[in-house]
C-alpha positions in Angstrom: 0.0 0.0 0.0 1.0 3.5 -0.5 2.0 6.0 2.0 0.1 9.0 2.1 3.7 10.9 1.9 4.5 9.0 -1.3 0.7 9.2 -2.8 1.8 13.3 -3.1 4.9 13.1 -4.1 5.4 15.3 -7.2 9.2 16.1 -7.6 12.4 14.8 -7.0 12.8 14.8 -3.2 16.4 13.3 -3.0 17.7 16.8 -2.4 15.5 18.1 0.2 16.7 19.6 3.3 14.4 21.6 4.7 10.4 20.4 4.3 8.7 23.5 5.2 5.2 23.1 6.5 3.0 25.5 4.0 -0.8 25.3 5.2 -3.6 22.7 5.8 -4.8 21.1 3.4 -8.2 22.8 3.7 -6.9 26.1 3.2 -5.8 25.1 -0.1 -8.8 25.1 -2.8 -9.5 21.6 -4.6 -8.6 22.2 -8.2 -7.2 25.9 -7.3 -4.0 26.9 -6.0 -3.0 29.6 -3.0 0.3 31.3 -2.6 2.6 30.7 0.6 5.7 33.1 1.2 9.1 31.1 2.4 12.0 33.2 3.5 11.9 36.1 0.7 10.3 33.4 -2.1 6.1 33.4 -3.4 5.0 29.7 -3.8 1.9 28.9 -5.4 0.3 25.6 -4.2 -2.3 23.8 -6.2 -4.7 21.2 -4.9 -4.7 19.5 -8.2 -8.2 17.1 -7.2 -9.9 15.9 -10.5 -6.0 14.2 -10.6 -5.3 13.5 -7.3 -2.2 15.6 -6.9 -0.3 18.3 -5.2 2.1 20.8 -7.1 4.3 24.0 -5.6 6.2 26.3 -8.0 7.1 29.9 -8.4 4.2 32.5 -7.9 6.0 34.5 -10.3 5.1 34.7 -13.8 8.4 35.6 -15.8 6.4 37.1 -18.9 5.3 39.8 -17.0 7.3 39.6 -13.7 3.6 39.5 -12.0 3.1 37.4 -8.4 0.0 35.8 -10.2 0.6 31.8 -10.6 -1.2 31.0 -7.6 -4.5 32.4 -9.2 -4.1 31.0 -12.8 -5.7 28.2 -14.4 -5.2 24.8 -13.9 -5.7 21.8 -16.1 -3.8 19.0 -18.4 -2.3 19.4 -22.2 -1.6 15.9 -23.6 -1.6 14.4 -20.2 0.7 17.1 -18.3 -0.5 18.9 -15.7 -0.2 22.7 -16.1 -1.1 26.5 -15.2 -2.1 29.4 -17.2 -1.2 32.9 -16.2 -4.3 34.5 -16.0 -3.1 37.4 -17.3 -1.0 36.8 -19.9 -2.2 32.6 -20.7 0.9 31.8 -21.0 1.3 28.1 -20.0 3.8 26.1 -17.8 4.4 22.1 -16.4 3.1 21.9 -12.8 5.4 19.0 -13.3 9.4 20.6 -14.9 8.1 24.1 -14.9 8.7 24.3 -19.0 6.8 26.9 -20.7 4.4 24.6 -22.5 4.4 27.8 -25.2 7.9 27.1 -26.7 9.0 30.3 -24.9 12.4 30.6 -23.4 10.8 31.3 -19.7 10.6 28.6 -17.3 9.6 28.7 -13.4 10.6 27.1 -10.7 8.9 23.5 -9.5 9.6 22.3 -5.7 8.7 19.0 -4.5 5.5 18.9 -2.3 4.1 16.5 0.2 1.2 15.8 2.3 1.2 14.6 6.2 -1.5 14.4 8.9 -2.9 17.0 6.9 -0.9 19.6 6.2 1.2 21.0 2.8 4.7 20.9 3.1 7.0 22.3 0.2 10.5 20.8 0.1 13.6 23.1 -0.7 17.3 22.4 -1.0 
């Protein structure tokens, strides 16, 4: 059987060292995402339901250099999970952070996991 840890594991954890606990995970909306601050950093969290899974990256859209992420559009092109600026639609992997647009701009992804109910994004 499957862990609850490793049911929500979206990224590469092997170089986490600091699992900072984000929210509960009722304050994050299902199928909507919410943005945590970390040190200096906006994270945009997204409850990812109609899939089953957690993502974190960058609130920052690079296009526009707006804190926005955590309010755009989420949904799935050819099977990857992504988010749409909503300002500027530009699209990006929940998954690598690649701008699913063939733009040069990528974001930042960080690993995420859930336990006894709570968010926790990993950084290095």
């Amino acid at each position: 059987m499957i862990s609850e840890l490793e049911k929500y594991k979206t990224a590469d954890t092997s170089k986490v060292s600091t699992w900072y606990k984000a929210a509960e995970v009722s304050a994050i909306p299902e199928n909507g995402g919410a943005c945590i601050k970390y040190n200096d950093l906006q994270i945009a969290i997204f409850n990812f339901s109609r899939r089953n899974e957690w993502y974190a990256c960058q609130n920052l859209c690079p296009h526009k250099m707006q804190m926005i992420l955590s309010r755009g559009m989420i949904g799935s092109s050819e099977g990857e999970p992504k988010v749409a600026c909503p300002f500027h639609k530009k699209t990006f992997s929940l998954k690598t952070g690649k701008n699913i647009n063939g733009d040069t701009c990528d974001i930042a992804t960080y690993p995420i996991k859930i336990e006894e109910g709570f968010v926790y994004v990993g950084f290095e």
